[in-house]
C-alpha positions, 0 to 999 in steps of 0.5 A: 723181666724173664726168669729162667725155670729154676728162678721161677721155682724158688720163686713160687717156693718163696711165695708159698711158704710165706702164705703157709705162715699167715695160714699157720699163725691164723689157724693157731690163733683161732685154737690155741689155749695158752694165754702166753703163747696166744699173746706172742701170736698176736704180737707178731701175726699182724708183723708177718701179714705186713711183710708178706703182703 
């Protein structure tokens, strides 16, 4: 399959931002202090890496 220089982009732009939120979420985890918001992390990181792998 060939992709045009504008598909590839939003492609590669798609695929960075979905590593920058496992990226995010991960260095989140490690610092935040709030219990609530520590616990809706873990609840939901382990969703997000299943999706972006």
């Amino acid at each position: 399959m060939q992709l045009a220089a504008h598909e590839a982009h939003d492609l590669h732009e798609l695929a960075m931002s979905c590593v920058n939120s496992v990226t995010n979420m991960a260095y989140f985890l490690q610092h935040v202090q709030d219990a609530e918001l520590k616990g809706i992390i873990e609840r939901h990181f382990p969703l997000l890496f299943k999706i972006t792998i």
